[in-house]
C-alpha positions in Angstrom: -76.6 -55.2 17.0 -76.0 -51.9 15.9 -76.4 -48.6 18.6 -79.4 -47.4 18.1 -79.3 -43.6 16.6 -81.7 -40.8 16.5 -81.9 -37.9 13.6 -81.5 -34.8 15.4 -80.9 -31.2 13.6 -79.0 -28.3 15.0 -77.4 -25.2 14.0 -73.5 -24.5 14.2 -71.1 -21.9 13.6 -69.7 -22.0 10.3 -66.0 -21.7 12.0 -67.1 -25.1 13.8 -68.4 -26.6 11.0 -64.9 -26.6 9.2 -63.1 -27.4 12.0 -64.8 -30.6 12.5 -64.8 -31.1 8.9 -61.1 -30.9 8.8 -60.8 -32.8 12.2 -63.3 -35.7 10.8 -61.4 -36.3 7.7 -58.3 -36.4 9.5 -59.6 -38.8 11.7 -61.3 -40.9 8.5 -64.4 -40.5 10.5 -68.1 -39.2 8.9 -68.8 -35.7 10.3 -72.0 -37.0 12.4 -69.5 -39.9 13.8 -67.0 -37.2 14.6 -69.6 -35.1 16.5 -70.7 -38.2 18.5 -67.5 -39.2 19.6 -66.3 -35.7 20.6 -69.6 -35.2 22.5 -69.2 -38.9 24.4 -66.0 -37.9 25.5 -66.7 -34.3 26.3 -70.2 -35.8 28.4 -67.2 -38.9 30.2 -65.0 -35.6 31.0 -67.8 -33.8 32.7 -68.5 -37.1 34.5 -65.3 -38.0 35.9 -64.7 -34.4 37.2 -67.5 -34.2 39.4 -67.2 -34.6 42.7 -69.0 -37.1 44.7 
């Protein structure tokens, strides 16, 4: 079964928005897929250096 995904729309710098269209293709990913998996790892970073 396929991860359930939600339509969201938000606004980025243009500067971004070739980077991670540069970064996606290098990657063969989709740009969405490239944004998710950046923002999973950024959201596991900020996880693991928390302290508890």
């Amino acid at each position: 079964m396929k991860p359930l995904k939600s339509k969201v729309s938000i606004t980025l710098d243009d500067d971004i928005i070739s980077k991670i269209k540069e970064l996606s293709e290098e990657d063969d990913r989709s740009f969405s897929q490239y944004i998710n998996m950046v923002l999973k790892q950024y959201l596991k970073d900020i996880e693991n250096n928390q302290p508890k």
